[in-house]
N, C-alpha and C positions, 0 to 999 in steps of 0.2 A: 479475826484480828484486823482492825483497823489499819489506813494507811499508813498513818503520824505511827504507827508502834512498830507496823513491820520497818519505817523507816530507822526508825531510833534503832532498832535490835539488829538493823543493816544497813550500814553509813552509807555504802554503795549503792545503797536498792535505785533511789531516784536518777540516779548519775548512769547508772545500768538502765536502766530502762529509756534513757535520753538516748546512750549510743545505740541502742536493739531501734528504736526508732529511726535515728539516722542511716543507719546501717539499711534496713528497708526501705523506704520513703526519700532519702536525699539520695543513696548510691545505689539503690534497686537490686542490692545483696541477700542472700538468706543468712541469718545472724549466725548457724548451726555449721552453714559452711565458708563462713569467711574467712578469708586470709590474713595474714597482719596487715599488710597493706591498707585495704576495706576498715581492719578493727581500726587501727590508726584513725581512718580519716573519720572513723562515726565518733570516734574520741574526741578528737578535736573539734567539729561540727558541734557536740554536745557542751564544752567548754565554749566555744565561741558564743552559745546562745546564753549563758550565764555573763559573758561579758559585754554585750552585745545589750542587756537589760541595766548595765550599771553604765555603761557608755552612752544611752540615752537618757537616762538620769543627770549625767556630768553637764552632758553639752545641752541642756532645758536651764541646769542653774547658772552657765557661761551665760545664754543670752539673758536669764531674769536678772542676776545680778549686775547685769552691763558691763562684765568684767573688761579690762584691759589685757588683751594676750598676746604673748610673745611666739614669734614665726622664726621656727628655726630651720633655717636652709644650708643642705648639706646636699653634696653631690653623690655620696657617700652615705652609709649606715650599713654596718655591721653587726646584726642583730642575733646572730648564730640559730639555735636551736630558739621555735616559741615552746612547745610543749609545757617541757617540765617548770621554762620559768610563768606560764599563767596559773600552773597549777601550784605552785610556791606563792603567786600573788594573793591568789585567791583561798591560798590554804585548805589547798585541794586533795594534797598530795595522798593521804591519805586514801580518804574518797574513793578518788583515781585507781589504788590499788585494789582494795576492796571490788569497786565496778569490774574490773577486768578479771581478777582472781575467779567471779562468779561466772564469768563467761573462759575460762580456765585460760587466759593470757597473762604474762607479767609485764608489768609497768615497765620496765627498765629493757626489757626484748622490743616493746612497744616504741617505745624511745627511740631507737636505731633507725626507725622508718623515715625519719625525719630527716630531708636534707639542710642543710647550711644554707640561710636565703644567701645569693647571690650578689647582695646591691651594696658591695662595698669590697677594700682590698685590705687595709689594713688599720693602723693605727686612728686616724682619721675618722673612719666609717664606724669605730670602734666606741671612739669618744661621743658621736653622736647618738650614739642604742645610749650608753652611759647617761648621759644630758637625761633621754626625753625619759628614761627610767625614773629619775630623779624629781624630772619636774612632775611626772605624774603622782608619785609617791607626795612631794610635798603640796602636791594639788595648788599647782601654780595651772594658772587657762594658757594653752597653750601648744601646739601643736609642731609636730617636724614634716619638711616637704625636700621631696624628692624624686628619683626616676626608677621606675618600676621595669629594672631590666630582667629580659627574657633569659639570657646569658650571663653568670658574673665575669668576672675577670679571666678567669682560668682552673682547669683541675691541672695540679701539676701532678708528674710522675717522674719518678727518678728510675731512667733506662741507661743499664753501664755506666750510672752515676753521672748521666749529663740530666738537666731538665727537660722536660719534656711537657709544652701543654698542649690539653685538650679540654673539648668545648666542656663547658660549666653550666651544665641545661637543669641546672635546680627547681625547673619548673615542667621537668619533663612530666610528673603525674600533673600537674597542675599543685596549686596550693590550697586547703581549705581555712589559710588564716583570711584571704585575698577577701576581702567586700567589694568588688566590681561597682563604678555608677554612674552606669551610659548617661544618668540625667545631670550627673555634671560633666560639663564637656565643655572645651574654650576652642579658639580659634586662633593658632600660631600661626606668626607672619614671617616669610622669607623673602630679599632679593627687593626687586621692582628699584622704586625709587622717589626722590622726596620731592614735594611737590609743594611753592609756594602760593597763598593768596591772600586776600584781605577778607575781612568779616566784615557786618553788618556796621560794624562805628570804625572802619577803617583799617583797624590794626592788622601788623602782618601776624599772619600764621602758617600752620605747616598740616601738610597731611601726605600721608606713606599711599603709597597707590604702585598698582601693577604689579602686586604681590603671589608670591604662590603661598600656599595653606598649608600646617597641620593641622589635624585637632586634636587636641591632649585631654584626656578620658581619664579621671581622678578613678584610684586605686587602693582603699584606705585597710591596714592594717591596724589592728589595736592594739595601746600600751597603756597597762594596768599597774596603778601603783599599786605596793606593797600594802595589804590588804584587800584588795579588791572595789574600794566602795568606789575610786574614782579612779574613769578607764578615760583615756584620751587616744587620739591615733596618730599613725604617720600616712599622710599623704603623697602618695607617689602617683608619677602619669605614666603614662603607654601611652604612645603615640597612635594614632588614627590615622587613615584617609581623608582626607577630603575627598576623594578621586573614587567613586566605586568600579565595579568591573565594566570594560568595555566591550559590550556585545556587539558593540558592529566592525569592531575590531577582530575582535573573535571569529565572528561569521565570515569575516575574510582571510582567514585561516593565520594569525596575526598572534597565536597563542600567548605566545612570549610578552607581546606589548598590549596584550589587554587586560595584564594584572602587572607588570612593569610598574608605573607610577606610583600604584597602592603600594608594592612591595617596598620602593626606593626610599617613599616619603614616612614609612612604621620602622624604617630601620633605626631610625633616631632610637628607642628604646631595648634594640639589640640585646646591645653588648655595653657592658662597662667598660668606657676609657678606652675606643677602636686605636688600633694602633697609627699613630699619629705622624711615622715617618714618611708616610707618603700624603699626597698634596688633599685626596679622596679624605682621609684618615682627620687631618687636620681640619678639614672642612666640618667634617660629620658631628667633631667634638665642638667646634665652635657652636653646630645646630643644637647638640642636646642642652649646651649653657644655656642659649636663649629660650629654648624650647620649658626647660622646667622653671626659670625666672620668670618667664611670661607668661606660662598658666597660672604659677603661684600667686603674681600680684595679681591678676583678674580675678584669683580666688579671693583671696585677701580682702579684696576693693569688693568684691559682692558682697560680702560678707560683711562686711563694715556700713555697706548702701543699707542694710537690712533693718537697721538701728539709727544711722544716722544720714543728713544731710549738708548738715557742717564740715568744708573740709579743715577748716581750722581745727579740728578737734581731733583729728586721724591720728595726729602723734601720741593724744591722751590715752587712744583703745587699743595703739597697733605697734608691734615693737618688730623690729626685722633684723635678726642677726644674722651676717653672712659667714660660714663655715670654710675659711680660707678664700682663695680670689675665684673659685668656679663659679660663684652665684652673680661676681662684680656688676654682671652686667643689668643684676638690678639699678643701680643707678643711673643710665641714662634711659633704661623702660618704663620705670617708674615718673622718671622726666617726662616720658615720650605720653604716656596715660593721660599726666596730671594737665599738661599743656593741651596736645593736640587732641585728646575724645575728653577732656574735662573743662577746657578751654577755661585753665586758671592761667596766671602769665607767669614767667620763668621769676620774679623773684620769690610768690607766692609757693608757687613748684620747688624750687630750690628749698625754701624754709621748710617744708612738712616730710621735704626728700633728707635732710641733714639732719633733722630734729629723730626721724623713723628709723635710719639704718647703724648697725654696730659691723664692725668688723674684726673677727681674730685672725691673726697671723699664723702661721704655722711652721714658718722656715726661715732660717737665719742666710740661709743659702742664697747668695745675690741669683745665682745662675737658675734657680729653682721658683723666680717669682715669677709667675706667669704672665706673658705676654703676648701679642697677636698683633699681627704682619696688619697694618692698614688697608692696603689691596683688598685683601680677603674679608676683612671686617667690614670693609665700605662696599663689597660685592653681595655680602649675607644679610648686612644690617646697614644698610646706607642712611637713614635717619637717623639710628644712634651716633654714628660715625659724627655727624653734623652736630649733636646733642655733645658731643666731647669735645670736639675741638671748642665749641662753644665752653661748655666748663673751662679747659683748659685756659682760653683765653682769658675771662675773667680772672681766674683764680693766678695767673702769672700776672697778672693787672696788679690786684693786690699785693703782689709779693715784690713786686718792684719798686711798688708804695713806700711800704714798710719795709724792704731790706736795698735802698740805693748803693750802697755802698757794698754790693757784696753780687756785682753781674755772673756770676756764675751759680751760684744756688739755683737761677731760674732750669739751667741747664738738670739741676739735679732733682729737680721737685717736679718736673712737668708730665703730664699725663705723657707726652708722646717722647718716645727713644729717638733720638737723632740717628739711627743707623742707616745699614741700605742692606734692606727695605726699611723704613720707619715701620714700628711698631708700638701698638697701646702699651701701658704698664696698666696693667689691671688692680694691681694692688694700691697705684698709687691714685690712682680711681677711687679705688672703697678708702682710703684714709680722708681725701678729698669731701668725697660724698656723703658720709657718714656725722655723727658724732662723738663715735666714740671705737678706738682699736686697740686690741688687746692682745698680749704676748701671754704666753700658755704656761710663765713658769719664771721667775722671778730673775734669773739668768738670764733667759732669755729676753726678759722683755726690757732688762737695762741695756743686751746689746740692740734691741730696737730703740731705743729711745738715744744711747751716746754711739752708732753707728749706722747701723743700718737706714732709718728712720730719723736722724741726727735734725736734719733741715728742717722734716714735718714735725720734730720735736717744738722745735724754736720759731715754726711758724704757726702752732696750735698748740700751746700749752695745757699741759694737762688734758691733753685727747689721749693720751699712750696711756694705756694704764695696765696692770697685771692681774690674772685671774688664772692663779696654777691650774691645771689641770686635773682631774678624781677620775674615782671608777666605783660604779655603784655596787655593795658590799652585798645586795641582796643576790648577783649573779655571781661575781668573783671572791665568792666566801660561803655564803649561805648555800647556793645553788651547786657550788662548784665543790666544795669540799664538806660534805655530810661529817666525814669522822670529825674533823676539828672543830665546824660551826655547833654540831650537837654535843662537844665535848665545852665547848665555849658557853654555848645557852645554859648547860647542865647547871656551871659553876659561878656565871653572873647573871644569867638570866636573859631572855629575847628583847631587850629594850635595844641594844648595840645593833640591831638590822636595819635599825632608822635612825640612830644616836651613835656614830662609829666611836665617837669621842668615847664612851661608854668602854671600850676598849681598855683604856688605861688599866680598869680598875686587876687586869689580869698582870701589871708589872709588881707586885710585889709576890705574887705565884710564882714567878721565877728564880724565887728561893727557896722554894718548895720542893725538896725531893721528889714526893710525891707527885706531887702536879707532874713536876718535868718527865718521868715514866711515863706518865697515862698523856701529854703532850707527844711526847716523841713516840709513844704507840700510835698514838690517831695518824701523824705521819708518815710512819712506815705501811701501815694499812694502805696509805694515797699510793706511793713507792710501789706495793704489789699487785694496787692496781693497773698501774704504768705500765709494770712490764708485762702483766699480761696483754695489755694493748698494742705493746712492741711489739712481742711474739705474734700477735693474732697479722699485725697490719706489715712487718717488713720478714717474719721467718728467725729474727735473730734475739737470741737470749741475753737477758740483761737479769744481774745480782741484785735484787734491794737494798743489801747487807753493803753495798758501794755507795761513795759521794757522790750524787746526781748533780755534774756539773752540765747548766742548761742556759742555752742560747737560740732562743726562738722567735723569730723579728723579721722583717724581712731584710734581701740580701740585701746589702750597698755596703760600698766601701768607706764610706763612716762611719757604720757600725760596727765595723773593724772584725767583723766574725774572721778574719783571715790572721790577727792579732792569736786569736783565742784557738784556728790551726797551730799557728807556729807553736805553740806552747805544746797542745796533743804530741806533734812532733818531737820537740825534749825530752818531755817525758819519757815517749817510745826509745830513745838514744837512752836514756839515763838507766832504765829498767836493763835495758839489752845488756848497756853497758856492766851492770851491775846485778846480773840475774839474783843475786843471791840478797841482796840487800831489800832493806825495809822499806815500803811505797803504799803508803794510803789507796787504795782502790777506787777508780775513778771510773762511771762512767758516762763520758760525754756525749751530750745529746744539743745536734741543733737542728732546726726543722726551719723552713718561711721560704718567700718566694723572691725567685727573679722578676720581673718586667722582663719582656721578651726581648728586647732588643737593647739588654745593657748586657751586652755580651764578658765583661769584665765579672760584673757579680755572677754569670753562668759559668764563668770556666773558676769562679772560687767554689760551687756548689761542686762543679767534679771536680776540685783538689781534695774538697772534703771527703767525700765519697771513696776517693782513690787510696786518701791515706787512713779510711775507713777499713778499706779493704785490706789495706797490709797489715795494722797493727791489729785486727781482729784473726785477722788466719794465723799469726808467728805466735809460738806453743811457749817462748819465752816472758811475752808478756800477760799471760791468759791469767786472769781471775784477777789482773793488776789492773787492768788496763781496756776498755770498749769505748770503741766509738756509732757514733750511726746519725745519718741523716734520715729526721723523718718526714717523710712526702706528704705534700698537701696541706700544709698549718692552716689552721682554719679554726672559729671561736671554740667547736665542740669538743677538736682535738688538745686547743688550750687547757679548756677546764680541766683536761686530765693532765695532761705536764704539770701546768702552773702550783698545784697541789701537792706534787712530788718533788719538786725542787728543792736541795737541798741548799746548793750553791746561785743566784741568779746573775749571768753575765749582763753587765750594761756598760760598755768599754766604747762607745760611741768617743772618737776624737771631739776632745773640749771644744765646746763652741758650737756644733756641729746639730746636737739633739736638743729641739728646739725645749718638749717637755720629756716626753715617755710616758706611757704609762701600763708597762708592763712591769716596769723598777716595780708600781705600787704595788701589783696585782700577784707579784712574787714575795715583796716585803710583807703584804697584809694576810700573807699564807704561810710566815715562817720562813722563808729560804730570808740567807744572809747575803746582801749583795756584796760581788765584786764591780766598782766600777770606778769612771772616771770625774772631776769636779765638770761634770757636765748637764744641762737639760733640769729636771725633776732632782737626779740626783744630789743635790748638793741642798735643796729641803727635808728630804729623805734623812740624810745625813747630819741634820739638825735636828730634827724630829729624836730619832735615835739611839744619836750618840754617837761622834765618832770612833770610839772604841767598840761597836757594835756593827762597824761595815768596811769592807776593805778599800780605801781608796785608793790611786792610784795616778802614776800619768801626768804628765803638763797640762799647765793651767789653759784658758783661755790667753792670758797675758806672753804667758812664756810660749806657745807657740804663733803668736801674734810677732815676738821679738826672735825667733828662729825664722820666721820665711824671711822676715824685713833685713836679717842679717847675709841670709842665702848660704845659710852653714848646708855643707855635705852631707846627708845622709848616709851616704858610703863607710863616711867615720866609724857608723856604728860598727856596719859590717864588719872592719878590721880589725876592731878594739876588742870584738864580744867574740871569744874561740867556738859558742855552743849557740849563738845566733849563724857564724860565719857557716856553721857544719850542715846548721837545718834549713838554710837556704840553697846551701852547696845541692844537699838533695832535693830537694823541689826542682832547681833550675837543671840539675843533674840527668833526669829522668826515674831515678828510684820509685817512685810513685805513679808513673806512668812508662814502664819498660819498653813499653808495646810504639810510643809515641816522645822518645826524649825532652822535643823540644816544646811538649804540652804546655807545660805552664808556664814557658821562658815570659811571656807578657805580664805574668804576676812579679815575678823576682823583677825586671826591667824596670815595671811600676815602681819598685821600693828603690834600686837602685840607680836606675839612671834618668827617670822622669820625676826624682827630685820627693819621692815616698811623701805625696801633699798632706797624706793623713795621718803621719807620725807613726805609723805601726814599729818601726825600725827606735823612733827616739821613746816610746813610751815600752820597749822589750823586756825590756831588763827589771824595770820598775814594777812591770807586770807578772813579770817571773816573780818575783822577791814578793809581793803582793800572792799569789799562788802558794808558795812555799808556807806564807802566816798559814792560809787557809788551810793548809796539810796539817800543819801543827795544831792548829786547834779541832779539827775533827776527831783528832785521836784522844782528846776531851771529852765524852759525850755530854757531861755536866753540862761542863761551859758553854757546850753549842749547842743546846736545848737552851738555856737561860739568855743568851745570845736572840734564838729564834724567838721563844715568848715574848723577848723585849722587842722585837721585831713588828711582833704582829700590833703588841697592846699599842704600841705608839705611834699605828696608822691614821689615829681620827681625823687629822685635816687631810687626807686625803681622798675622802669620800667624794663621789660626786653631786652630794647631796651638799657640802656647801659650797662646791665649784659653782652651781648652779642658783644658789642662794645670792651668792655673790652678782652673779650678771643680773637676776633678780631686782635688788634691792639697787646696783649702782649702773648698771647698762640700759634696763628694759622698765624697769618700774613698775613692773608687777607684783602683785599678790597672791596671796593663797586665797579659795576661794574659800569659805564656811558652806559645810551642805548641811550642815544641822536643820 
């Protein structure tokens, strides 16, 4: 038998004989005695060289075509598991099983070996995997760059139901997606100081001198659009040495300090996000900003030398979107480039610096836009430092020009904070610097433009502009929920994995009996996968046959997960109250993480916990009533909630949630949201239909017109007999016996530090919003027809035309044609 037939007659043959290769030759394993581990990585290794061969195909028609490509920088990417989604790219899946079947493993045991890369915390890092998935799929040239850390954020653990973290070593076996390429390698600059002279026809100039060094060692992972034909990657650094080991140091018995330096100057690529409270902490993040900005645009800038000579044209080929204010400080190193090692002059510089940079916002939160102490910035970056007050200067020049009459604006628009200590505004840096800034959801980006951003509205017309936020459907539908998306392809066919719009065509199936059976079966299938993952990962039993009310986000007290306690707690009182009466079966699930030092959102994780504990052990409200905190949220543990959701909470206080996009990634799954006119939600809820999602809660306006009034919060407390009772016990000790006055800082918050997030004014609304939801569950019709209308009316949510959009109106790029 020939190769081509024993091929054909076993889809696996070739794909098996890739990993039996790797397995011996790349890991030095015998194939007969390998562990998963070993099968794992010769899997992978064998998938990579499949993509690996379409990846050098992409990047040969990038430089023939002389495409123009867009550089998306993010400090952040939250890319979860690669495995299963290259092999869905590549429509592998199959394949894959067969290969391993032959070698007696299964695909889905094989899975598990894989950790969560590390390089990102939450929504942010989330949005970015989302993007670059998209742009690859629509084969736009283009790449993401970032920091390749050793550590992410944290593994959280819930011990006695307080958090608890530990190190996040996702790279403890090493990775086999990683391409390592000592041959690309830059030279990061820290410290010294700026130094003036004249050039050969007089002019002044500038050059950085007395510097200490990293060097940042490019890291490229690949991302495969959906089909495989066209693979693009993301670039991350690790930091390097400059400094190798000191043997005469050494030899004089000097252990410590003859690997000291090396070690102090590769911490840059650590840890995600070091903790920042202390002065060390603060310092280290300011290094990794400039550190992954300043390899980036060297990359950038080489890469662009390769093709051209003209910097006039830089703007034509190179588009640079910065991923919230971590990257800002591209714009004064891109200054620092263009001027002093390119020796163009600062009008020149400015024009190709403003015409190349985008900026998205990401936080409505004054207290939350990133800033940096002068001191520190002019001690780490003392050129830049000079390079801002410079912007600065001019650009309050002009604003003087054009707004005389109005001396305080300068106060409000200027790069540097009048405080003590003066600090940068980074954000007001990227608006400055850039062309063009963007709010991530149509709320939010009118309060950037009539608030936030008010002044840079009216001093740059038409720079603010909006590009809602997506989430791409090939991971948060296709990859993540099999029973629905093969129940979905069955019925209109696979065009909807690249065409969400395509979707639609399933809302007249929502008055389909039958559909809605064989709908709400592929759901409950998701449901019993869930709980066996509960049982497996916390020990405790959960019913399928119950409402999965789910809130999975991380902690803060905007997102109001302590709204969404108070309520588990009524309930608990209502059931108790009433053992014998009727009560929809709930049960509630929230999982995400604290920041370690917002000590507020850690003592709401052990309220939760606590009042976990009680209403799950009382024999009164049993088969009515569970709760449970799950540990660790992370994108793999998502794929299995998100799919099982029945109910999805997004109760974030209005105003507050800049986009979301887990509202999507639960709506485009079926679950009906409960939430607030806030963030994403209130497109969602046009999309829809407001009679297909429960709203709830004060407007932006009305609590805008409640702080300015200074009305009491307390009010509520006295007015409400079934709020006063569920606080009485929290602040009481009920939930913590052992420690009374545990959660007295929670209750204090609502009550006498003035409850800034309305949890107390939106209670009741939110109750009564809960109670709809009881009522119609016990519908099963309606809330299957409800769900299907849920999902079919996701299409603008995709991130395929979030990206189309920055595309066509920010970046000005194209798809490439590889025909």
């Amino acid at each position: 038998m020939t190769e081509g037939t024993r091929s054909e007659k076993d889809p696996g043959h070739d794909l098996r004989e890739s990993i039996v290769r790797h397995l011996q030759f790349t890991l030095g394993v015998d194939p007969k005695l390998a562990e998963r581990s070993a099968v794992f990585q010769g899997l992978a290794y064998a998938v990579r060289d499949r993509l690996l061969e379409r990846w050098l195909r992409t990047q040969r028609s990038c430089y023939e075509l002389l495409a123009k490509r867009a550089y998306y920088l993010s400090l952040e990417f939250l890319p979860g598991r690669f495995l299963r989604n290259y092999l869905l790219c590549l429509r592998m899946e199959e394949e894959a099983r067969e290969a391993l079947a032959g070698l007696a493993w299964d695909l889905d045991d094989i899975e598990e070996e894989e950790w969560d890369a590390g390089l990102g915390n939450g929504g942010l890092g989330r949005l970015a995997s989302c993007f670059l998935d998209s742009m690859a799929t629509l084969r736009l040239p283009g790449y993401g760059y970032g920091i390749r850390y050793d550590y992410g954020i944290f593994h959280q653990r819930i011990v006695d139901g307080h958090q608890r973290e530990e190190c996040d070593n996702w790279m403890r076996q090493g990775s086999p997606w990683e391409i390592q390429r000592p041959e690309v390698i830059y030279r990061v600059r820290f410290g010294g100081r700026s130094e003036s002279y004249r050039d050969s026809s007089g002019q002044p100039c500038y050059r950085w001198v007395d510097t200490d060094s990293v060097m940042a060692m490019a890291s490229d992972i690949l991302i495969p659009g959906f089909g495989g034909d066209y693979v693009t990657h993301m670039r991350l650094w690790v930091a390097r040495s400059s400094l190798e080991f000191n043997l005469a140091q050494f030899n004089l018995g000097d252990y410590v300090g003859a690997v000291e330096a090396k070690v102090l100057s590769e911490n840059i690529s650590k840890v995600l996000y070091p903790n920042d409270e202390l002065v060390q902490g603060r310092e280290l993040r300011l290094k990794q900003q400039h550190f992954f900005v300043s390899a980036t645009l060297q990359d950038i800038i080489r890469r662009f030398k390769k093709q051209h000579h003209d910097w006039s044209v830089f703007p034509d080929f190179v588009a640079i979107q910065l991923n919230d204010t971590h990257p800002s400080l591209a714009v004064p190193e891109l200054m620092r480039i263009l001027m002093d090692e390119e020796q163009l002059g600062w009008e020149r510089a400015w024009q190709i610096c403003g015409s190349t940079l985008g900026y998205t916002n990401h936080t409505v939160l004054p207290e939350a836009l990133e800033t940096w102490p002068i001191d520190l910035l002019g001690r780490i970056l003392p050129r830049h430092l000079e390079i801002i007050f410079e912007i600065n200067r001019r650009f309050l020049g002009d604003v003087v020009e054009r707004f005389p009459e109005d001396p305080r604006r300068i106060e409000r628009v200027s790069l540097i904070e009048e405080s003590s200590p003066k600090r940068v505004r980074m954000a007001n840096l990227a608006i400055v610097g850039g062309h063009a800034v963007n709010g991530v959801a149509a709320l939010h980006t009118d309060i950037l433009r009539q608030d936030l951003f008010r002044e840079f509205n009216e001093v740059f017309p038409g720079r603010i502009r909006n590009v809602t936020n997506g989430i791409t459907p090939r991971r948060w539908l296709l990859q993540a929920n099999p029973a629905l998306s093969n129940l979905i392809t069955s019925t209109i066919g696979p065009e909807w994995v690249t065409s969400l719009e395509r979707l639609e065509e399933l809302a007249p199936l929502a008055e389909d009996e039958s559909f809605r059976m064989r709908w709400m079966d592929a759901r409950h299938q998701n449901k019993k996968r869930l709980a066996r993952y509960i049982l497996r990962k916390t020990g405790l039993g959960v019913n399928p046959d119950t409402l999965f009310d789910v809130q999975v986000k991380r902690i803060h007290e905007y997102k109001r997960q302590l709204l969404n306690a108070l309520h588990v707690v009524a309930l608990f009182n209502r059931i108790k109250d009433d053992p014998g009466g009727s009560f929809v079966p709930r049960t509630v699930i929230f999982a995400g993480k604290a920041a370690p030092a917002y000590q507020q959102a850690k003592l709401i994780i052990k309220l939760i916990s606590s009042i976990a504990a009680v209403v799950n052990e009382d024999p009164d409200v049993r088969g009515r009533l569970r709760v449970l905190f799950l540990p660790n949220y992370c994108v793999s543990q998502a794929e299995k909630v998100i799919p099982a959701a029945d109910l999805s909470e997004q109760i974030s206080t209005a105003g507050m949630e800049a986009s979301g996009t887990g509202n999507m990634k639960f709506a485009l799954n079926g679950a009906l949201t409960i939430g607030t006119l806030d963030g994403a939600n209130i497109e969602i809820m046009d999309q829809v239909g407001r009679e297909n999602i429960f709203i709830f809660g004060l407007t932006v306006e009305e609590i805008a017109a409640r702080r300015a009034s200074g009305l009491d919060s307390r009010a509520f407390y006295y007015e409400d007999g079934e709020l006063r009772r569920v606080l009485e016990m929290i602040a009481g000790g009920v939930f913590s016996p052992e420690e009374p006055e545990l959660f007295r800082p929670i209750t204090r918050s609502l009550l006498e530090w003035g409850d800034y997030f309305q949890v107390l004014a939106d209670y009741r609304s939110y109750i009564a919003a809960q109670e709809t939801v009881s009522r119609l569950y016990q519908d099963p019709a309606e809330w299957a027809r409800r769900s299907i209308l849920n999902s079919a009316r996701m299409g603008p949510f995709s991130s395929d035309r979030s990206v189309l959009e920055y595309a066509r109106e920010i970046w000005g790029v194209s798809a490439l044609d590889l025909e």
